[in-house]
C-alpha positions as protocol buffer text, in pm:
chain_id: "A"
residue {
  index: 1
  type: UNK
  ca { x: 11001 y: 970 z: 10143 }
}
residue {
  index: 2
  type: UNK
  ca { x: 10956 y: 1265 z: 9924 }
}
residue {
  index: 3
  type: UNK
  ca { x: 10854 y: 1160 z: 9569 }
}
residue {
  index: 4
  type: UNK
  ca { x: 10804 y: 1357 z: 9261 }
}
residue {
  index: 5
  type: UNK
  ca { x: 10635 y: 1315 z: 8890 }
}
residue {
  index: 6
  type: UNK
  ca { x: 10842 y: 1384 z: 8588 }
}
residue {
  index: 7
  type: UNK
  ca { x: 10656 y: 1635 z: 8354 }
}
residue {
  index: 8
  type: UNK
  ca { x: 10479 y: 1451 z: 8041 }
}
residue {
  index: 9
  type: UNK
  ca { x: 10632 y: 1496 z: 7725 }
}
residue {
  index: 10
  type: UNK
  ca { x: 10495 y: 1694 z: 7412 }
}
residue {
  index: 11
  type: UNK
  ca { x: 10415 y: 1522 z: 7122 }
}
residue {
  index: 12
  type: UNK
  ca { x: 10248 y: 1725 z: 6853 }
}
residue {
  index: 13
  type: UNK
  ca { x: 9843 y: 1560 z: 6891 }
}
residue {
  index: 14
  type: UNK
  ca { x: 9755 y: 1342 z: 6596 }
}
residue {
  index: 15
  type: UNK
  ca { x: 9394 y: 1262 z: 6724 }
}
residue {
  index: 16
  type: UNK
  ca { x: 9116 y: 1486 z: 6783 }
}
residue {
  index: 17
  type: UNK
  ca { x: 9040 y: 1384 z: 7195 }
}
residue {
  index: 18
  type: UNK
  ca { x: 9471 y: 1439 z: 7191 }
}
residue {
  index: 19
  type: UNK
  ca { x: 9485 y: 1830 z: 7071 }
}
residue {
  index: 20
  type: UNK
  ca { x: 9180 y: 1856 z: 7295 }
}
residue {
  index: 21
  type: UNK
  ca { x: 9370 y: 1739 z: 7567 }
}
residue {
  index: 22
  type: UNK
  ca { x: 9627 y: 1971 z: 7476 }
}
residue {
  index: 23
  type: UNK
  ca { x: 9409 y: 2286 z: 7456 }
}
residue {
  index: 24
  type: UNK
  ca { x: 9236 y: 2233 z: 7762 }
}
residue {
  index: 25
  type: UNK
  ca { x: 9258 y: 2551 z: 7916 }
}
residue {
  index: 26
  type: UNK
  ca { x: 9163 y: 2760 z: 7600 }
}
residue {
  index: 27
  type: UNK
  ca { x: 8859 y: 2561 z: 7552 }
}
residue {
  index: 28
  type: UNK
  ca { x: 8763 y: 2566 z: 7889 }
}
residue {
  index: 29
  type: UNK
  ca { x: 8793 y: 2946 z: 7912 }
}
residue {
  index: 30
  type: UNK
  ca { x: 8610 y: 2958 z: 7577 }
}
residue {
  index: 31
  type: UNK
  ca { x: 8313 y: 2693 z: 7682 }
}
residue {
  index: 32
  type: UNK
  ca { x: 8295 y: 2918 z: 7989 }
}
residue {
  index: 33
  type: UNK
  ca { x: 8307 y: 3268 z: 7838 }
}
residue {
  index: 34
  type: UNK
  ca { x: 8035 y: 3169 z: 7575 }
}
residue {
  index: 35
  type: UNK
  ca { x: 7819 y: 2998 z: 7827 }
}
residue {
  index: 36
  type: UNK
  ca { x: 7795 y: 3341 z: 8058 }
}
residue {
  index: 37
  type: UNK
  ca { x: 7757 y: 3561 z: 7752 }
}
residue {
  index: 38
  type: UNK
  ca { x: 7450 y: 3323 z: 7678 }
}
residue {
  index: 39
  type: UNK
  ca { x: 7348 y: 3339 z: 8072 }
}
residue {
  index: 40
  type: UNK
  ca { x: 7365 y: 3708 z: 8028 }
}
residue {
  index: 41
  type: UNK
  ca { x: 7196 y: 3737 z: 7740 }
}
residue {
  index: 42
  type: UNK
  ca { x: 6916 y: 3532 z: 7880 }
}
residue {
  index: 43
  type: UNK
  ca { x: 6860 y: 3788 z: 8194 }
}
residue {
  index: 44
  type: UNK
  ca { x: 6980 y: 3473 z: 8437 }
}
residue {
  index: 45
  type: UNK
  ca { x: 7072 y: 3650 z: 8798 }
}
residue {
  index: 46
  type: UNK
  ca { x: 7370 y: 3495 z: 8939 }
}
residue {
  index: 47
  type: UNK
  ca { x: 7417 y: 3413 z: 9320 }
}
residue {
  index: 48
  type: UNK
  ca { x: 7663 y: 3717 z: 9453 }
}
residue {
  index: 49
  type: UNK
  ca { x: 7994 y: 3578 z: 9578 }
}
residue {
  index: 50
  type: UNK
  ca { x: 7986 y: 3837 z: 9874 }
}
residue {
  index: 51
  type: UNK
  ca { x: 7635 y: 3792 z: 10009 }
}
residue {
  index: 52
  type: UNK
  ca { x: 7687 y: 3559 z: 10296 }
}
residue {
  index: 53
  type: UNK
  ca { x: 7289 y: 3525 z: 10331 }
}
residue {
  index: 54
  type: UNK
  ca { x: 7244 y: 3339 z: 9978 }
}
residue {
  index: 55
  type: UNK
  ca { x: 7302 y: 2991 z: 10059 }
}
residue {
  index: 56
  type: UNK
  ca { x: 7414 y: 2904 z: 9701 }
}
residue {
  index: 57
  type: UNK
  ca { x: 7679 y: 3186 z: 9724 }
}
residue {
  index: 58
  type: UNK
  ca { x: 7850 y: 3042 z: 10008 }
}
residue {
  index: 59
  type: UNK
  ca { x: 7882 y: 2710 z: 9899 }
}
residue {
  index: 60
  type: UNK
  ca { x: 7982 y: 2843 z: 9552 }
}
residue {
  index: 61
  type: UNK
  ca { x: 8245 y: 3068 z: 9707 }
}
residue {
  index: 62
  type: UNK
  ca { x: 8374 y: 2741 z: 9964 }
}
residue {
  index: 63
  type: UNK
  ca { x: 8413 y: 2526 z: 9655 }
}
residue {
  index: 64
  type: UNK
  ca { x: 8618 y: 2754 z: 9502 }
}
residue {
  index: 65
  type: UNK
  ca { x: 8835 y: 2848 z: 9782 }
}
residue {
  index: 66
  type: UNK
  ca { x: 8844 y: 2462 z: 9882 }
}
residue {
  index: 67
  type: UNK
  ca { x: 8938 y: 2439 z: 9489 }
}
residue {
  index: 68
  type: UNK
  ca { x: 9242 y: 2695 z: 9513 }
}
residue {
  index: 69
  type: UNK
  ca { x: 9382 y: 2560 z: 9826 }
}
residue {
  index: 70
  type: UNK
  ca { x: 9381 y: 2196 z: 9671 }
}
residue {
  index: 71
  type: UNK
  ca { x: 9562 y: 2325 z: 9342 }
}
residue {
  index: 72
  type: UNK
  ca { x: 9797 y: 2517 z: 9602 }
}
residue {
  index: 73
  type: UNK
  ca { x: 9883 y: 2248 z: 9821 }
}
residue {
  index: 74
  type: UNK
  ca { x: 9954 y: 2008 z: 9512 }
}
residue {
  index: 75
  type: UNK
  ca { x: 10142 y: 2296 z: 9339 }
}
residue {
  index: 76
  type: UNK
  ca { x: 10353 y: 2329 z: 9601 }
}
residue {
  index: 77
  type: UNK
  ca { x: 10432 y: 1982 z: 9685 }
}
residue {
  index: 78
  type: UNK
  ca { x: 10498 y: 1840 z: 9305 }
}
residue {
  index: 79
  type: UNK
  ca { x: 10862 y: 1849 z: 9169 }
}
residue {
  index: 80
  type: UNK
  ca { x: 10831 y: 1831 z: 8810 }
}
residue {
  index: 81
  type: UNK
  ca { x: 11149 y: 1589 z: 8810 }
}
residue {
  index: 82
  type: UNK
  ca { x: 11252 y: 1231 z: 8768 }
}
residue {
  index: 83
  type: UNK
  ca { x: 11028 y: 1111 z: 9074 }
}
residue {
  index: 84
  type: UNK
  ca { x: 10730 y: 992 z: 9139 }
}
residue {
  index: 85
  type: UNK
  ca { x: 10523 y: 1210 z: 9383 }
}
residue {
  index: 86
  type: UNK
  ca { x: 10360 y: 1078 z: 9706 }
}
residue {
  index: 87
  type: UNK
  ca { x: 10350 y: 1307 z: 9957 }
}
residue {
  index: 88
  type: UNK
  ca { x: 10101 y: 1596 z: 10074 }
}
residue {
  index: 89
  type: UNK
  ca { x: 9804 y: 1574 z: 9869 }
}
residue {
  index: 90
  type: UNK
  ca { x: 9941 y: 1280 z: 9665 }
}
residue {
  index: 91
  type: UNK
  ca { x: 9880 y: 1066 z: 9995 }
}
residue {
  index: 92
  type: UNK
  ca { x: 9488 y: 1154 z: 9935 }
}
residue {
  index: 93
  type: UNK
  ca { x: 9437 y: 1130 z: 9552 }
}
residue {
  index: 94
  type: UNK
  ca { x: 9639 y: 1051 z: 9285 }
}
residue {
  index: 95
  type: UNK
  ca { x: 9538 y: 1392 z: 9099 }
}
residue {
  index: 96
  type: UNK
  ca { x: 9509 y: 1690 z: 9371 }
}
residue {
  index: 97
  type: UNK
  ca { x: 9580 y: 1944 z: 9106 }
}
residue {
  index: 98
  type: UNK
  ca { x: 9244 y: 1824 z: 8901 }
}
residue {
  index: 99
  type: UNK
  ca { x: 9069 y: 1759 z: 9252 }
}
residue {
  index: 100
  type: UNK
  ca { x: 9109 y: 2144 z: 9279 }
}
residue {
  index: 101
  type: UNK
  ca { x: 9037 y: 2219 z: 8920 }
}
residue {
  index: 102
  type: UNK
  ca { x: 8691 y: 2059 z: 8960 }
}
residue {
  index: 103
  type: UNK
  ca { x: 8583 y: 2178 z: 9287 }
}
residue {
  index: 104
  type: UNK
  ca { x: 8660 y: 2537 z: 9117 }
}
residue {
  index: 105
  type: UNK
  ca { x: 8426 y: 2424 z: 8841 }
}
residue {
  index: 106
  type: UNK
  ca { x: 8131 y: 2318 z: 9048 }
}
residue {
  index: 107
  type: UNK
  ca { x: 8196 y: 2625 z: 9274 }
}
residue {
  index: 108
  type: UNK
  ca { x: 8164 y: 2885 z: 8978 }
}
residue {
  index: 109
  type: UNK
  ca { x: 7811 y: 2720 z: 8818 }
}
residue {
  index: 110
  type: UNK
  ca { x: 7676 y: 2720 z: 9171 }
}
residue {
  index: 111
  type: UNK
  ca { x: 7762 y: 3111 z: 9151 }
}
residue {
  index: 112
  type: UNK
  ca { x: 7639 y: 3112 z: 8878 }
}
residue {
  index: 113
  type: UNK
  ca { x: 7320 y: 2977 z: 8924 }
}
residue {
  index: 114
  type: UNK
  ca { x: 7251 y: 2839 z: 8572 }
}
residue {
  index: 115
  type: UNK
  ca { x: 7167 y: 2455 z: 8497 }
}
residue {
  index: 116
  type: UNK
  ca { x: 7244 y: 2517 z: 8118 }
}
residue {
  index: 117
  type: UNK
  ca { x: 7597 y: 2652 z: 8202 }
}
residue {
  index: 118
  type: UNK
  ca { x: 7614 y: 2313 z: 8463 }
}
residue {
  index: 119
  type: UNK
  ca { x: 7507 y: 2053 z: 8188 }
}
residue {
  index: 120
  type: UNK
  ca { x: 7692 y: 2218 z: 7885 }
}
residue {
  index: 121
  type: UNK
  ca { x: 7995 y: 2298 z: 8079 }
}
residue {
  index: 122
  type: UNK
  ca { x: 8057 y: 2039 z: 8322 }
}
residue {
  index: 123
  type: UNK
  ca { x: 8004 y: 1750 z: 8012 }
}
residue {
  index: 124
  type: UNK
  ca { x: 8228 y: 1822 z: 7762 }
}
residue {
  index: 125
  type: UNK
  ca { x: 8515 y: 1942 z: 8013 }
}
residue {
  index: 126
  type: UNK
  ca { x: 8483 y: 1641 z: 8241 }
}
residue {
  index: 127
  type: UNK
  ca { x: 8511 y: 1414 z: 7965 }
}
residue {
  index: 128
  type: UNK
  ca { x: 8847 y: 1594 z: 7845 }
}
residue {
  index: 129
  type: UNK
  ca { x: 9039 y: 1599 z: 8175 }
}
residue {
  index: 130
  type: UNK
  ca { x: 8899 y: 1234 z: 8197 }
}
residue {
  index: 131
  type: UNK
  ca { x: 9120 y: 1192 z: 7873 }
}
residue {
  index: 132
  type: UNK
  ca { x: 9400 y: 1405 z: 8053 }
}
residue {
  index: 133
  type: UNK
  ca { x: 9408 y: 1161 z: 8364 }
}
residue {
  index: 134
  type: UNK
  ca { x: 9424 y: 849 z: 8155 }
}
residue {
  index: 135
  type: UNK
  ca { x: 9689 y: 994 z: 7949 }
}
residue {
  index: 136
  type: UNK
  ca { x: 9932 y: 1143 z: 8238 }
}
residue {
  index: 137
  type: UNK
  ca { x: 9862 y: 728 z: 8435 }
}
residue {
  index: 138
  type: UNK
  ca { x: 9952 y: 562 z: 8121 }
}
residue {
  index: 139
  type: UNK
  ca { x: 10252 y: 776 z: 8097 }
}
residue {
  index: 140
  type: UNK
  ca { x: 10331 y: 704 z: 8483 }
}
residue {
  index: 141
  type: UNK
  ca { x: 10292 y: 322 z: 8488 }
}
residue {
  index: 142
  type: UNK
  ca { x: 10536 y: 341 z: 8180 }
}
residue {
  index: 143
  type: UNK
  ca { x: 10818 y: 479 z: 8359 }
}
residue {
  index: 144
  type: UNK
  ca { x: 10774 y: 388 z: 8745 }
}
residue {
  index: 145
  type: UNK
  ca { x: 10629 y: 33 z: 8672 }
}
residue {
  index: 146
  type: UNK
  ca { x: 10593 y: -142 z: 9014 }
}
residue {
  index: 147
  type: UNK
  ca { x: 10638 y: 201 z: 9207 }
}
residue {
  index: 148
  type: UNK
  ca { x: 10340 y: 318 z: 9021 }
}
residue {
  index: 149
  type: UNK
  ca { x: 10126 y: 13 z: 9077 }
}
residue {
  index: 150
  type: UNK
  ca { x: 10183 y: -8 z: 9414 }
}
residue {
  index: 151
  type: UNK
  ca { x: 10095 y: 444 z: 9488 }
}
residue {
  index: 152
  type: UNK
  ca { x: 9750 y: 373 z: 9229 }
}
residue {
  index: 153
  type: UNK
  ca { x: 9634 y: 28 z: 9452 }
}
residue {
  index: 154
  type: UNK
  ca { x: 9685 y: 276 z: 9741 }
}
residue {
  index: 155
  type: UNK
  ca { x: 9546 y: 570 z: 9651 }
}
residue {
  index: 156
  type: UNK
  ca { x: 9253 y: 651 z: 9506 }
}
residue {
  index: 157
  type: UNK
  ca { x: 9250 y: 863 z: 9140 }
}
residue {
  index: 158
  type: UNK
  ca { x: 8970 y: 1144 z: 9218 }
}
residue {
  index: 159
  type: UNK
  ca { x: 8780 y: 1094 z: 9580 }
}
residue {
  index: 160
  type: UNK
  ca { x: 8981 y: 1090 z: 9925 }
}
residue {
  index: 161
  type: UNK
  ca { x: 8945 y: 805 z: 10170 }
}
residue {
  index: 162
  type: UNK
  ca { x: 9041 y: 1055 z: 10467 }
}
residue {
  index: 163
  type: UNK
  ca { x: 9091 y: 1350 z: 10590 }
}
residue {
  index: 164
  type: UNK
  ca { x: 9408 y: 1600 z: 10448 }
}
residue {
  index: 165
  type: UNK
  ca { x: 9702 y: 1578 z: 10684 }
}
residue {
  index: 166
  type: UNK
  ca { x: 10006 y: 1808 z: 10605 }
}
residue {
  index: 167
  type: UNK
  ca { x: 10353 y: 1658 z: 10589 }
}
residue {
  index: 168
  type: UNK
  ca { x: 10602 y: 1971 z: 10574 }
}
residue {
  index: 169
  type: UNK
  ca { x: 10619 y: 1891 z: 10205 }
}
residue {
  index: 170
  type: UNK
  ca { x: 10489 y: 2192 z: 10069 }
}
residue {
  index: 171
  type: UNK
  ca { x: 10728 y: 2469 z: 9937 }
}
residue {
  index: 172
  type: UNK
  ca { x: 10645 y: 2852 z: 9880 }
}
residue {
  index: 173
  type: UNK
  ca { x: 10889 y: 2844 z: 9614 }
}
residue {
  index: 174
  type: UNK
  ca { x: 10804 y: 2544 z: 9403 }
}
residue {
  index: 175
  type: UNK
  ca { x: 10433 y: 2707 z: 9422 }
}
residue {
  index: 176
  type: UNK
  ca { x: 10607 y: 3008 z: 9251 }
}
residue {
  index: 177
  type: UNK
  ca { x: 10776 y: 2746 z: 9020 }
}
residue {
  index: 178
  type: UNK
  ca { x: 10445 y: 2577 z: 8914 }
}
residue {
  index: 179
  type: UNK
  ca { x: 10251 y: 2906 z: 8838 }
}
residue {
  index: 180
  type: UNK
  ca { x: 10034 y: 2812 z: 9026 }
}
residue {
  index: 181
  type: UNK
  ca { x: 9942 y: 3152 z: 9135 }
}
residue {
  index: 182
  type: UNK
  ca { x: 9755 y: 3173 z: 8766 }
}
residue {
  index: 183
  type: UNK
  ca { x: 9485 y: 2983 z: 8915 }
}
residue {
  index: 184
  type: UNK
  ca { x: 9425 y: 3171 z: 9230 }
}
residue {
  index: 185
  type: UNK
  ca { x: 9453 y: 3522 z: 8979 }
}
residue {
  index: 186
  type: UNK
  ca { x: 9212 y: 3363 z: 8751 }
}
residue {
  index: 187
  type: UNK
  ca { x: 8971 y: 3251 z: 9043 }
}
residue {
  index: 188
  type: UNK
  ca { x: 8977 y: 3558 z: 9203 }
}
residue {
  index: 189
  type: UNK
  ca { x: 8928 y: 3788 z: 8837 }
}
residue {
  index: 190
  type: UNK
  ca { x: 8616 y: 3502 z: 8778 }
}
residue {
  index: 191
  type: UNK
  ca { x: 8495 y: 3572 z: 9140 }
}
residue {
  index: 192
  type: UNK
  ca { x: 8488 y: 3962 z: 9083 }
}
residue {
  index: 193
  type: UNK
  ca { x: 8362 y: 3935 z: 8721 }
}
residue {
  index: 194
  type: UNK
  ca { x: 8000 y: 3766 z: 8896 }
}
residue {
  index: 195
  type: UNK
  ca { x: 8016 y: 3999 z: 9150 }
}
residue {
  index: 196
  type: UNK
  ca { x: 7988 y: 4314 z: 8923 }
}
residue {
  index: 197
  type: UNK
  ca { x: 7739 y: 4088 z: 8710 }
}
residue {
  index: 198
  type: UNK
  ca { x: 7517 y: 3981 z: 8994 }
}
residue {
  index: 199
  type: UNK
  ca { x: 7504 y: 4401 z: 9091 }
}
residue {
  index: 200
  type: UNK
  ca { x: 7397 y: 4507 z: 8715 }
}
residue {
  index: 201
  type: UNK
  ca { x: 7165 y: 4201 z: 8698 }
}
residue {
  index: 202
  type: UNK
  ca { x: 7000 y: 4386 z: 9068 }
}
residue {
  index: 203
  type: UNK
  ca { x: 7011 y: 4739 z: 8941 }
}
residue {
  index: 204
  type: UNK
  ca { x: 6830 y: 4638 z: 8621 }
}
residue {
  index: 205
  type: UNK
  ca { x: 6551 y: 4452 z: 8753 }
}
């Protein structure tokens, strides 16, 4: 049975954690882009996405991939309707999309190769998407009741239980409906960005 999750509603915030919630993405990108101007600025090095000897590099670059294909898979499978999804990556984890999200983060401060950018990034931004996931669940049991009980007993919010197994529920064109092709853009731009860095940080020294 093919399930989908209606989209949350938009209530202008009234708290402070609620227009964080809201502005996620902005802040994130602007933690982020202060962070590496301060790594810069510092002379850190980063790890080079492309050299396949650096043993940080490849497991940054695999996190990120593993990151994008997650986001993908659950980007494709969701229907932003008047169901409840549980198929494809829903079977694994009750959030796939922020699965993918965080892999993506962990991937990029490995690349990065900066504990600063790991402590003051990772913090903040895990503690706001932990306010995101509590809101979106709250919002779910409220309007599937017993249906949403029963998928959150099952399924576990963050970590799998088991290994992925595809269903046929994935769609090219409800990825194309989700965006979702913003994230693999922005992965990729991030990806080139420490590239170039990581060859002026080699020239220079």
């Amino acid at each position: 049975m093919s399930l989908a999750a209606s989209p949350l509603p938009k209530p202008r915030p009234r708290t402070l954690p609620a227009l964080l919630v809201r502005r996620r993405i902005a802040l994130s990108l602007l933690l982020f882009a202060g962070l590496i101007a301060s790594a810069v600025l510092r002379g850190v090095r980063p790890h080079p996405p492309l050299d396949y000897r650096d043993p940080l590099a490849v497991a940054g670059i695999l996190l990120v991939a593993l990151g994008v294909a997650m986001r993908s898979w659950a980007a494709g499978t969701l229907t932003k309707s008047t169901h409840l999804t549980t198929t494809g990556p829903y079977r694994l984890v009750r959030n796939p999309l922020y699965l993918g999200s965080l892999l993506m983060l962990v991937g990029f401060c490995l690349l990065v190769g900066d504990l600063w950018i790991l402590a003051i990034g990772m913090i903040p931004l895990l503690w706001i998407y932990a306010l995101k996931v509590r809101a979106e669940e709250r919002f779910l049991s409220g309007k599937f009741g017993d249906d949403w009980l029963a998928f959150a007993a099952r399924t576990p919010r963050l970590v799998p239980r088991r290994l992925p197994r595809t269903d046929g529920s994935w769609s090219l064109a409800q990825w194309l409906d989700n965006r979702e092709y913003q994230a693999a853009l922005t992965a990729l731009a991030g990806l080139t960005v420490i590239q170039l860095w990581s060859l002026r940080a080699a020239a220079g020294a």
